[in-house]
ZASE-655497 format. One record per residue: residue number from 1; residue in three letters; x, y, z of N, C-alpha, C in turn. Coordinates in pm, whole numbers, plus 50000, padded with zeros to 5 digits. Example, Ala and Ser with C-alpha at 12.3 -4.5 7.8 and 13.67 -1.06 7.14 Angstrom:
<atoms>
    k    r  neast  nnorth    nup  caeast  canorth   caup  ceast  cnorth    cup
    1  ala  51319   49431  50780   51230    49550  50780  51320   49670  50780
    2  ser  51285   49775  50708   51367    49894  50714  51290   50003  50787
</atoms>
This chain:
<atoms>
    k    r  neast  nnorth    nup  caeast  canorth   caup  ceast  cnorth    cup
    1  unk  38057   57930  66282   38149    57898  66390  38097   57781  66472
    2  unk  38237   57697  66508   38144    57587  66597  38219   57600  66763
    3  unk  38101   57633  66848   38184    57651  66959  38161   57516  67083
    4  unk  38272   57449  67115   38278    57304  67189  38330   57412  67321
    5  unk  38268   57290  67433   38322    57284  67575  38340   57170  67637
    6  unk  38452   57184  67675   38505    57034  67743  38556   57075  67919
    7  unk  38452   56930  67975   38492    56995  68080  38567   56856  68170
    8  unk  38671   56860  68253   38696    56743  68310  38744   56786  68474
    9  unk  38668   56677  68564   38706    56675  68691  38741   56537  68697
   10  unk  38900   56537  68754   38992    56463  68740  38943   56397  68960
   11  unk  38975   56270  68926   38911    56148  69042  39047   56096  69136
   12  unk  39132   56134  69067   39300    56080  69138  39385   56140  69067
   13  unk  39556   56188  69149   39638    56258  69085  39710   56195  69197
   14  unk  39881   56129  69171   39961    56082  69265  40059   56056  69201
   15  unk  40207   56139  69274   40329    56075  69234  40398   55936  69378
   16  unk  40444   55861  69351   40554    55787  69434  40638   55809  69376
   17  unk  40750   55752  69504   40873    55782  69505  40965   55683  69565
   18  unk  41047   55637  69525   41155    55568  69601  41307   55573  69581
   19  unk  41439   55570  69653   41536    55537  69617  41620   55468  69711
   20  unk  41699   55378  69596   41804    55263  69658  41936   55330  69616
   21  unk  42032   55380  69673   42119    55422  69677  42241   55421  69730
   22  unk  42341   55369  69601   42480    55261  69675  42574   55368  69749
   23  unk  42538   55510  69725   42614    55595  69825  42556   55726  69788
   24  unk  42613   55801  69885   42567    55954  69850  42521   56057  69674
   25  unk  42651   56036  69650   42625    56047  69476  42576   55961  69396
   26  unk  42553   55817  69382   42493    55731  69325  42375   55669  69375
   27  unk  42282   55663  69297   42202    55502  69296  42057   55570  69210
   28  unk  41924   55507  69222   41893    55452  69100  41690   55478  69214
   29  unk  41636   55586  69127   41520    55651  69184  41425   55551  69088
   30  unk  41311   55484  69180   41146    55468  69079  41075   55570  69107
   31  unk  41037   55610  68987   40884    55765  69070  40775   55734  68929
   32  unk  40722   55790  68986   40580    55748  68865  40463   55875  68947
   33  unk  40350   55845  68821   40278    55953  68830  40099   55868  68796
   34  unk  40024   55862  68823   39869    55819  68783  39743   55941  68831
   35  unk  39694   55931  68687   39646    56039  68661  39511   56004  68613
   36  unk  39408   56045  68672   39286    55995  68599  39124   56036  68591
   37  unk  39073   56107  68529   38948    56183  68529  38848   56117  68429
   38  unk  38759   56185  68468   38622    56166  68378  38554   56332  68306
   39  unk  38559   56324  68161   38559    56425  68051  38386   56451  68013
   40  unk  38391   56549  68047   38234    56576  67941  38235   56657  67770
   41  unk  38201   56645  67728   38257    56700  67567  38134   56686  67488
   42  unk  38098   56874  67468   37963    56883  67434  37958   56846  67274
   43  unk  38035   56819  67222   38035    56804  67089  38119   56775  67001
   44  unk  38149   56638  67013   38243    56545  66958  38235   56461  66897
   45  unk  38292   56399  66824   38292    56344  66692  38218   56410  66573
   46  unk  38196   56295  66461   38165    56378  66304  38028   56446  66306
   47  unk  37977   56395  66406   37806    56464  66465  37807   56583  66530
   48  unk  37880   56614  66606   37861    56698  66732  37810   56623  66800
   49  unk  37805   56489  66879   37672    56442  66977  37820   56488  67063
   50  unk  37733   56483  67229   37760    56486  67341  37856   56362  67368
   51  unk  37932   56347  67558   38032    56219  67512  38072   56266  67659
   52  unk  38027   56193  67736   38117    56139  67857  38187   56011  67877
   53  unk  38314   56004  67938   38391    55933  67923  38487   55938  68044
   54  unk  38575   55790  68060   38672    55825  68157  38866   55833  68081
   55  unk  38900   55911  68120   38985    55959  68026  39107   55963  68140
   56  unk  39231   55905  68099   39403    55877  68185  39489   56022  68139
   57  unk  39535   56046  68207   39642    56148  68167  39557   56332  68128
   58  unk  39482   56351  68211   39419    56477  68154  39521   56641  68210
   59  unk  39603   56633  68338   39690    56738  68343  39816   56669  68329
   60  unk  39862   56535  68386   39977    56495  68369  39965   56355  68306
   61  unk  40026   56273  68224   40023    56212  68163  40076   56090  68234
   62  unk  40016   55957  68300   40039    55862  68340  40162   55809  68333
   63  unk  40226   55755  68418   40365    55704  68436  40429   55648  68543
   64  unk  40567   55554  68492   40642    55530  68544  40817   55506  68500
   65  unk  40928   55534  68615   40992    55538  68545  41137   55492  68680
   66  unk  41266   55510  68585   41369    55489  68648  41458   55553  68616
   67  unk  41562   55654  68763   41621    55787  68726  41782   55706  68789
   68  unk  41868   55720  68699   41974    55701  68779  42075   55778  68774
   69  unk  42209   55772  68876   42304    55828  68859  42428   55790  68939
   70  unk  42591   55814  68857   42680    55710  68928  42801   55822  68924
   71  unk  42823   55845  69013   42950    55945  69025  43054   55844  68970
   72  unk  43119   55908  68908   43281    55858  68806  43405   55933  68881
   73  unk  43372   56035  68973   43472    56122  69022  43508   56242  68935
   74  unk  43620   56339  69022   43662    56449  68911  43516   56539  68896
   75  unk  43387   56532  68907   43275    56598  68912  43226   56534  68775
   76  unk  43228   56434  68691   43181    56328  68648  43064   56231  68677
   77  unk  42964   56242  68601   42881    56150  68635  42822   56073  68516
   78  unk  42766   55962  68558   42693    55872  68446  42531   55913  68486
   79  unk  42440   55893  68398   42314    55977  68432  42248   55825  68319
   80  unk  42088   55832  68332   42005    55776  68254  41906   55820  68303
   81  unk  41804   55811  68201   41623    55803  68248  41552   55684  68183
   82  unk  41465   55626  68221   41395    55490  68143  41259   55553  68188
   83  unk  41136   55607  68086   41043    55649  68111  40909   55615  68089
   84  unk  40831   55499  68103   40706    55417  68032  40585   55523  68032
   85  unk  40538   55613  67935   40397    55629  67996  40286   55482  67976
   86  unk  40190   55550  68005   40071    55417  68023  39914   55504  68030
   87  unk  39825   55443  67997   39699    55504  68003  39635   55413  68087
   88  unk  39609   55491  68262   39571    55418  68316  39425   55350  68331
   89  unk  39337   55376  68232   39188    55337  68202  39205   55210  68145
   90  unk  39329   55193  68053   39318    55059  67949  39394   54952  68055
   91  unk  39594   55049  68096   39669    54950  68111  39738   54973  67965
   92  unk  39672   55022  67887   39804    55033  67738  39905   55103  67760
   93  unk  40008   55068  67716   40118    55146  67733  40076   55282  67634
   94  unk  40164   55384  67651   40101    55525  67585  40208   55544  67450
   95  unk  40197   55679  67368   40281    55731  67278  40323   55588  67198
   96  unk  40197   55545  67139   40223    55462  67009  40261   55317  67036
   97  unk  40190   55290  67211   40194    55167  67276  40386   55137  67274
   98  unk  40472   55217  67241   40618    55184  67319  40629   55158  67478
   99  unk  40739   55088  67473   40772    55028  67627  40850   55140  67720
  100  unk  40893   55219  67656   40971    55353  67705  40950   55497  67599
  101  unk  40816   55482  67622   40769    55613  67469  40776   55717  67547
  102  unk  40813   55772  67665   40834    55916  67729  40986   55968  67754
  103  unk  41056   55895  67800   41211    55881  67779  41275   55737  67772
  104  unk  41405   55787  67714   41505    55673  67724  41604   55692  67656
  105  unk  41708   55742  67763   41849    55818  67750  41910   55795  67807
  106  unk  42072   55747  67814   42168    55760  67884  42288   55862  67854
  107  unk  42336   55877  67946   42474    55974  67911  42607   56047  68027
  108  unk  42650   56138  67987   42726    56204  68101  42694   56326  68119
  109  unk  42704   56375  68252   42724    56514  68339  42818   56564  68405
  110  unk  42878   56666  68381   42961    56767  68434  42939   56900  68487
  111  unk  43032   56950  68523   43033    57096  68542  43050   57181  68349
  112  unk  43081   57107  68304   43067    57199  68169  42904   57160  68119
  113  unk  42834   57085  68158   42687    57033  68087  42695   56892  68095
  114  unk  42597   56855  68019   42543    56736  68001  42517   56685  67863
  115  unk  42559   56597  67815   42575    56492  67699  42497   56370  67707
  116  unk  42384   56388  67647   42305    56242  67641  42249   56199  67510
  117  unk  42194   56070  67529   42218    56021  67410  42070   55860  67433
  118  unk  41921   55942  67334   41843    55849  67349  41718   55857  67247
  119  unk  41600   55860  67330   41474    55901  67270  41437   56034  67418
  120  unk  41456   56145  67332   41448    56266  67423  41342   56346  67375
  121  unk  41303   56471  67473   41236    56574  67429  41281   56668  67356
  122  unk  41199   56723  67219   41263    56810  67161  41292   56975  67234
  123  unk  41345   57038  67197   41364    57164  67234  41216   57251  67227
  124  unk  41142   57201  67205   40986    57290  67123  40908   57252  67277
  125  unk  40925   57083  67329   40879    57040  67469  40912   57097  67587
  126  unk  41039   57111  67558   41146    57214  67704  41106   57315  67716
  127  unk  41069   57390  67591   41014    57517  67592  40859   57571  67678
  128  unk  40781   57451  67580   40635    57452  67670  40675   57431  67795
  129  unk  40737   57310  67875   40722    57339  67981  40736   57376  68085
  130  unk  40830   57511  68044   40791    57640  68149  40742   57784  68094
  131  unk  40675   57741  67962   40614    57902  67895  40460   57879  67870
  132  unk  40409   57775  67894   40276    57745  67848  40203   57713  68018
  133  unk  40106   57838  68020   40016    57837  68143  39985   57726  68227
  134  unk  39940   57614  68081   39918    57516  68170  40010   57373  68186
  135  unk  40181   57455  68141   40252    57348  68155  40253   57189  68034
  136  unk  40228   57236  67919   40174    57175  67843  40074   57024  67903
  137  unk  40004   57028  68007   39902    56949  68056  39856   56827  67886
  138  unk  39866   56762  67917   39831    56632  67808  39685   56661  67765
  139  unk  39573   56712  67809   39463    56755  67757  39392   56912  67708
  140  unk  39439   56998  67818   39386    57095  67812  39548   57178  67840
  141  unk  39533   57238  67704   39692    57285  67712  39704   57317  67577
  142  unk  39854   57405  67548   39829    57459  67464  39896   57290  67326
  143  unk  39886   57187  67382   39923    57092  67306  39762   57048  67177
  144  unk  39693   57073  67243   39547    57059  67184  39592   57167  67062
  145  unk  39613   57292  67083   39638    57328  66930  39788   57372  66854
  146  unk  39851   57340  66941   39986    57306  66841  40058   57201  66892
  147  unk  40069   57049  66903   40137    56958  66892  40259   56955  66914
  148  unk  40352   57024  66840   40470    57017  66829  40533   57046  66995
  149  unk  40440   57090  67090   40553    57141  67197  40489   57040  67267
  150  unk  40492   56907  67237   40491    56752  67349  40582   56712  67260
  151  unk  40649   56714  67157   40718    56605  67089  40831   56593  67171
  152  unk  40852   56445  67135   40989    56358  67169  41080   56301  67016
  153  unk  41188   56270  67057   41257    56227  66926  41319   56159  66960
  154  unk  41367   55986  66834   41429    55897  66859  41575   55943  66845
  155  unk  41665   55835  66885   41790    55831  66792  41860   56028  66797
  156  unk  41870   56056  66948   41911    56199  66917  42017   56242  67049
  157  unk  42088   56323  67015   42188    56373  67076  42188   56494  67124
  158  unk  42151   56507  67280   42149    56650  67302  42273   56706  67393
  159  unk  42284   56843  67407   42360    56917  67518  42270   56982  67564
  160  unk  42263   56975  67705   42233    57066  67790  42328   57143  67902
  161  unk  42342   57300  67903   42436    57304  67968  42395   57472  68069
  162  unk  42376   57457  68152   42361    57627  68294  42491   57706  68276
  163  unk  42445   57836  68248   42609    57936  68267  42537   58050  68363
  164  unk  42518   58030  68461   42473    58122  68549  42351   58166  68527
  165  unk  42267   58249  68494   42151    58271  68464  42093   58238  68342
  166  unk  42162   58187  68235   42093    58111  68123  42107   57974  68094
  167  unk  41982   57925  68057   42018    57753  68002  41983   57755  67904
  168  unk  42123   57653  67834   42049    57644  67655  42054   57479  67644
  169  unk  42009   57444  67505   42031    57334  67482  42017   57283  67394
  170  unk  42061   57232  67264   42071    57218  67133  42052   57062  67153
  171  unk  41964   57018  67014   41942    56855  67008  41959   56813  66824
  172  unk  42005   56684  66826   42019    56626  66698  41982   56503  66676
  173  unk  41829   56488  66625   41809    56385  66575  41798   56311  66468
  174  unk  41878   56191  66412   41929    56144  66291  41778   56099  66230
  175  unk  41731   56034  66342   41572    55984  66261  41432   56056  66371
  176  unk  41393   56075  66364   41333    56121  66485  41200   55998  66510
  177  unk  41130   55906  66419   41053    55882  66422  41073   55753  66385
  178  unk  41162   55641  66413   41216    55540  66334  41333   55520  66356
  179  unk  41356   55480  66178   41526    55364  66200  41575   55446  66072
  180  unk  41691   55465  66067   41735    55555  65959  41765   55499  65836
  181  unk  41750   55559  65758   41777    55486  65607  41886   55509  65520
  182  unk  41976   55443  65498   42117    55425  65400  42030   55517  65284
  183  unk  42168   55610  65241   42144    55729  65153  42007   55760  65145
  184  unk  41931   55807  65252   41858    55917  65289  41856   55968  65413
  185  unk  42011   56033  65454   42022    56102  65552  41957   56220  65619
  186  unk  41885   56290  65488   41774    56367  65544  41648   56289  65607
  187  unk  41606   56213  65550   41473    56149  65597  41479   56187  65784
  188  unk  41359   56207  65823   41329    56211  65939  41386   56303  66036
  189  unk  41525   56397  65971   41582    56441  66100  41551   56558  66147
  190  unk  41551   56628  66247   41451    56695  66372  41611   56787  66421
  191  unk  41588   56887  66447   41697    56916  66535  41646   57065  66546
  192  unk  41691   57147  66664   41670    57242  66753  41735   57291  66867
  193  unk  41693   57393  66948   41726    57444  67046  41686   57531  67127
  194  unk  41744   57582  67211   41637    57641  67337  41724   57724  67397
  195  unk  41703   57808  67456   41757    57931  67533  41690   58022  67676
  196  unk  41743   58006  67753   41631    57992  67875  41689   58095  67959
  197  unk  41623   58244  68013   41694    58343  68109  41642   58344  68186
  198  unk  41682   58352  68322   41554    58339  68439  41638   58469  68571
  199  unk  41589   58572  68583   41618    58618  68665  41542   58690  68740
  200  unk  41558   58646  68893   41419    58694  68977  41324   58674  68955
  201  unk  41228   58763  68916   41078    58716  68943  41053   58712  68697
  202  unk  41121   58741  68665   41130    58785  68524  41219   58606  68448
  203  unk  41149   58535  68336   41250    58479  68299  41169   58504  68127
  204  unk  41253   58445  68036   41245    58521  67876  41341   58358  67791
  205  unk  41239   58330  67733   41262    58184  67674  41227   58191  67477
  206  unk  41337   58162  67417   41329    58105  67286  41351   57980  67241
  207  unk  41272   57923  67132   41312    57776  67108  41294   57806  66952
  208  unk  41383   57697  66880   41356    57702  66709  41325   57526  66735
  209  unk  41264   57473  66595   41265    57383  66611  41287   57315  66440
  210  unk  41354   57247  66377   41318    57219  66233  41332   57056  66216
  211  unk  41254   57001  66111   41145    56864  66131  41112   56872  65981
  212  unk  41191   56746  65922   41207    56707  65825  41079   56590  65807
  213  unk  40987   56626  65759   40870    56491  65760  40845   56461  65617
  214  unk  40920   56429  65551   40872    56338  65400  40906   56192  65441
  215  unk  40978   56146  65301   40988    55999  65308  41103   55977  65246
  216  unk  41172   55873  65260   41294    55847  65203  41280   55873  65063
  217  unk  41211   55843  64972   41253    55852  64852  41184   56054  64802
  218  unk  41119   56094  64883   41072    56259  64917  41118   56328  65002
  219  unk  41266   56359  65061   41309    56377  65218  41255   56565  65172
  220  unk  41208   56603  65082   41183    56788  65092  41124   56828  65202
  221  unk  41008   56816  65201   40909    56827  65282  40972   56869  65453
  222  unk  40956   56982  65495   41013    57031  65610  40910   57122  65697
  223  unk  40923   57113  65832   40839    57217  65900  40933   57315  65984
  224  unk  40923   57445  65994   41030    57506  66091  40947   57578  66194
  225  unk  40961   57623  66307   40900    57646  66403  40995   57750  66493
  226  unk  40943   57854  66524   41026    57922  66617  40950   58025  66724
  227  unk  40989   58023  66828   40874    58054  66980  40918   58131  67046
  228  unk  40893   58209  67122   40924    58321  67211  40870   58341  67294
  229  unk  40858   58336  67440   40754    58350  67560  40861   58385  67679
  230  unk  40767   58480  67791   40801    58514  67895  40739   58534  67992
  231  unk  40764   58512  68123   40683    58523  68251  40699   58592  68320
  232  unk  40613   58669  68421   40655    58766  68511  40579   58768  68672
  233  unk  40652   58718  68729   40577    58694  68899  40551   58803  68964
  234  unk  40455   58813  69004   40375    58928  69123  40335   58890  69238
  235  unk  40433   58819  69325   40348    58848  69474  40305   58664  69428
  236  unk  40217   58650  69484   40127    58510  69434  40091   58494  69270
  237  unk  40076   58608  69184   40054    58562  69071  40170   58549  68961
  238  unk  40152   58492  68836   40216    58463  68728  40170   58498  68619
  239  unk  40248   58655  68510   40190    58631  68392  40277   58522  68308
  240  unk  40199   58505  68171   40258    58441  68073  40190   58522  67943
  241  unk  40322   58520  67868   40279    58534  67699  40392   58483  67629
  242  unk  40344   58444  67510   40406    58383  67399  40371   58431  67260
  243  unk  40468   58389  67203   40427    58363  67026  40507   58217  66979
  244  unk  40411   58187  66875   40521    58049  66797  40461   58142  66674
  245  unk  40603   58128  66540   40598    58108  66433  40608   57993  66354
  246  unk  40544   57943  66253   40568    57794  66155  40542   57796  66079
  247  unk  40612   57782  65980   40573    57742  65836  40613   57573  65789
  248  unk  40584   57556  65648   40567    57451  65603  40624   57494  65510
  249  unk  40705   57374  65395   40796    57411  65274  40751   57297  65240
  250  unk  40773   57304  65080   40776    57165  64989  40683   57037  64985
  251  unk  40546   57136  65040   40453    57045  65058  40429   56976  65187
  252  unk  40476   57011  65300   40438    56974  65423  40366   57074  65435
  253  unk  40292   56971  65549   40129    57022  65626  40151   57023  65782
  254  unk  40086   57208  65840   40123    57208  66006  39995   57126  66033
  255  unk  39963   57069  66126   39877    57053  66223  39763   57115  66215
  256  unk  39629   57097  66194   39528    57150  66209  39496   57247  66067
  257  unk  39584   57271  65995   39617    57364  65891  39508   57306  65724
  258  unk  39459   57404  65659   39350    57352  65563  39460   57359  65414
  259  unk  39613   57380  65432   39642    57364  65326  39746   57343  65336
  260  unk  39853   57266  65200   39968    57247  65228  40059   57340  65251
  261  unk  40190   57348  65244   40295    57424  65234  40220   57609  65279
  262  unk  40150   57625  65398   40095    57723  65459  40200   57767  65589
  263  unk  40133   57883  65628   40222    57891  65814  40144   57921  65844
  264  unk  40170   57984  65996   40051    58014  66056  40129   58103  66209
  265  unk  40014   58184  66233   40067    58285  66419  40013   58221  66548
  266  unk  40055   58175  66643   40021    58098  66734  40084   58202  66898
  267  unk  39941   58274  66905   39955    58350  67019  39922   58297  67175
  268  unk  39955   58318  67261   39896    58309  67391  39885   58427  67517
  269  unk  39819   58393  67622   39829    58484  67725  39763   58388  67850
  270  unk  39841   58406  67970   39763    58366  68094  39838   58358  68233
  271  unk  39774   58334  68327   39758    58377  68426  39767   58322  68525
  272  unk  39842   58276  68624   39868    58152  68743  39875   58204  68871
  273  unk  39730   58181  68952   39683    58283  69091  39776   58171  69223
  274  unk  39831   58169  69329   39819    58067  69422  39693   58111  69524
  275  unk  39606   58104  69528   39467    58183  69629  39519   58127  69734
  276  unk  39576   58023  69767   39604    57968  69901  39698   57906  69888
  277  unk  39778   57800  70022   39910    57741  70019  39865   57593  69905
  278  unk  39730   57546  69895   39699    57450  69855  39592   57470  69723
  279  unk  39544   57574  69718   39492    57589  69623  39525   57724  69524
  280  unk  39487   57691  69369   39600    57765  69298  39482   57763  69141
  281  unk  39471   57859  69076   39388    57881  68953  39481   57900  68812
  282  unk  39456   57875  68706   39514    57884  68588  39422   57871  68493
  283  unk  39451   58025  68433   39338    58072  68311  39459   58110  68168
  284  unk  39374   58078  68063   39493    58109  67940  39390   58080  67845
  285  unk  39465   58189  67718   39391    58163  67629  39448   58144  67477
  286  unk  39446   58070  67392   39556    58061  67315  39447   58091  67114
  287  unk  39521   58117  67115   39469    58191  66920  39594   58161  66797
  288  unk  39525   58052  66707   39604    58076  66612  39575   58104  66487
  289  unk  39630   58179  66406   39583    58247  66287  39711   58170  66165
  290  unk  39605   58035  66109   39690    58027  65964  39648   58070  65860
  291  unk  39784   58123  65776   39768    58225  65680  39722   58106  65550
  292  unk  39643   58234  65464   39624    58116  65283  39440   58083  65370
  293  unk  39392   58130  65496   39301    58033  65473  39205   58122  65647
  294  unk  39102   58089  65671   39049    58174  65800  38970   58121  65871
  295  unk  39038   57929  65879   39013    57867  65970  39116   57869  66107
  296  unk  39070   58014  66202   39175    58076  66279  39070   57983  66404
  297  unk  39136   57840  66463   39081    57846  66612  39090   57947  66714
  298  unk  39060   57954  66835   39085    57979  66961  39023   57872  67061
  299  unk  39102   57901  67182   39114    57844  67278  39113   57896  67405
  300  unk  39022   57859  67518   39041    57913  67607  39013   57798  67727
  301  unk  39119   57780  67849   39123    57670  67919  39131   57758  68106
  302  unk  39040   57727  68160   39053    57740  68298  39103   57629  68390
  303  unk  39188   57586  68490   39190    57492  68552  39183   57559  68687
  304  unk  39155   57437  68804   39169    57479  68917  39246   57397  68992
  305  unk  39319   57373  69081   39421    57252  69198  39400   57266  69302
  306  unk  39348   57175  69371   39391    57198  69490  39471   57030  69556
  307  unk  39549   57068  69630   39661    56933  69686  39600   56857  69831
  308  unk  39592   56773  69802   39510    56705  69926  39679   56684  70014
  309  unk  39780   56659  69960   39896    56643  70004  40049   56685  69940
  310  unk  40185   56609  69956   40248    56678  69873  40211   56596  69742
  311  unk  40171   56487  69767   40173    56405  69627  40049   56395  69582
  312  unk  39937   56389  69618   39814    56402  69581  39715   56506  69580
  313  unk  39649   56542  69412   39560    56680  69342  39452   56622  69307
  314  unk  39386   56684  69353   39239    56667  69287  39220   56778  69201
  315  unk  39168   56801  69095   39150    56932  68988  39016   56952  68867
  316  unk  38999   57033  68855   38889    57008  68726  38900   57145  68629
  317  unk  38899   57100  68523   38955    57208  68397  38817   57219  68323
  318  unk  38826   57329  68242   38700    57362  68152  38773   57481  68064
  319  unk  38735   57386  67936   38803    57424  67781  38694   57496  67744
  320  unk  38696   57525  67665   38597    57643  67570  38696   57677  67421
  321  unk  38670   57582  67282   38717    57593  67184  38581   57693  67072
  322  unk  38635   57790  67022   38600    57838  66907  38634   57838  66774
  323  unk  38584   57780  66708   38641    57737  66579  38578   57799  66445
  324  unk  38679   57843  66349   38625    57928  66231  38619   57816  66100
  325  unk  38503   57834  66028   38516    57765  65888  38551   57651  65903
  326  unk  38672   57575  65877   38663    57446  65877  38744   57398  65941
  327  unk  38801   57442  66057   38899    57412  66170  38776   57413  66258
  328  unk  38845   57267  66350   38811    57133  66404  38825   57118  66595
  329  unk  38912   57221  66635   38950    57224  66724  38926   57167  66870
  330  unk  38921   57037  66951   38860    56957  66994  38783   56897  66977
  331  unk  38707   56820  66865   38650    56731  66807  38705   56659  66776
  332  unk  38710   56603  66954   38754    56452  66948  38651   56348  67031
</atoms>
């Protein structure tokens, strides 16, 4: 077994905010987010050596962006998001150096839902982030061992729509990762959904997700994914638990996984204290078991917050990965 600890106390955390607004129902928000710590990581890379570093985006992922909205009347609206992340250590833009790699959607809103139409989050992302302890946090989160619940997708069409105590929301993406290809309409496409109950202190969340990853002239190759988690408030605290199911068909490979066309059980549990109006703890621990093979990681992530204001956190997290046989799990 190889057991890593990663620990990071984060140096700045800040959103701004502004809006210009041609009237009550319309106009057009900048807000952004900079995020930035320094990582200790007892055993990283192909060595295990030690590795301090200063590292952008460790609970929230660096940004900036532009939110708009234009009443049409009738309860009609025009809506967009334009979303840049950025890694604020380099200045690189983030998610594969794109100019808008976090969102970029326009569309309409009503009283029946919402119709948009861009590079969005999949239903697997919506899900994490309100079933995963730590909010799927860009470092220490349950994104470190299953991926799939940060994804975004190009070229896709979602509904989102509230009917009183549930939100759902179904998405369709033609390419998810690219530009689509004449007669290979399978290639690349992604599509899913989400189902969201929230009542009182109790809410109960499902997401499926399915993700076509071959190649145009191989479109078989598919991953399917399906999740279940719920929370329950006490007073100041928060539980959480989950499950994801996934398999792989036709020769696709999950994430972290030692063989092809495998699945795998992806459990969690944890815990969100507020100790004070400003300070607040989050413990979780996440386990996944892929089948065909008994390289089963675990994971276990503590964070702590406290808010110097409404817009500014100072915080410091400490990971603790256990890893079986030949799973890798933070060795980075």
């Amino acid at each position: 077994m190889r057991r890593l600890i990663l620990v990071d106390i984060s140096l700045f955390f800040a959103t701004i905010g502004c809006c210009a607004s041609a009237h009550a129902q319309s106009g057009v928000t900048l807000f952004g987010i900079a995020d930035a710590g320094i990582e200790y990581n007892n055993n990283a890379g192909r060595n295990g050596d030690n590795l301090v570093r200063l590292v952008s985006g460790n609970q929230s992922g660096s940004r900036w962006g532009l939110r708009g909205v234009e009443d049409l009347g009738s309860g009609l609206k025009a809506v967009f998001l334009l979303e840049s992340g950025f890694d604020i250590d380099t200045g690189n833009s983030g998610q594969g150096g794109r100019l808008l790699g976090r969102n970029a959607y326009a569309g309409l809103d009503s009283q029946y839902g919402s119709l948009l139409l861009g590079r969005q989050q999949t239903a697997m992302r919506e899900f994490g982030n309100i079933y995963d302890p730590n909010a799927i946090a860009d470092r220490y989160s349950i994104l470190s061992i299953a991926p799939e619940f940060g994804a975004r997708a190009d070229n896709t069409v979602k509904y989102v729509g509230k009917f009183s105590k549930l939100t759902g929301q179904a998405f369709y993406s033609f390419q998810a990762n690219g530009t689509e290809v004449a007669g290979s309409n399978v290639f690349g496409r992604n599509f899913g959904a989400f189902l969201n109950y929230a009542s009182g202190p109790f809410a109960l969340g499902m997401a499926y997700d399915d993700a076509h990853v071959g190649t145009p002239s191989n479109q078989a190759p598919v991953l399917r994914r399906v999740s279940v988690a719920g929370t329950y408030a006490v007073g100041d605290a928060k539980v959480y638990a989950g499950y994801r199911l996934a398999k792989a068909y036709d020769g696709a490979m999950l994430p972290g996984a030692q063989a092809a066309t495998a699945g795998s059980n992806l459990y969690w549990l944890g815990l969100a204290y507020k100790v004070t109006p400003t300070f607040s703890l989050t413990g979780a621990a996440y386990y996944q078991d892929f089948r065909q093979t008994g390289s089963d990681p675990w994971q276990f992530v503590l964070t702590s917050d406290y808010s110097l204001s409404k817009r500014t956190d100072l915080y410091a997290s400490v990971s603790y990965a256990l890893n079986k046989d030949n799973s890798a799990l933070g060795n980075r």
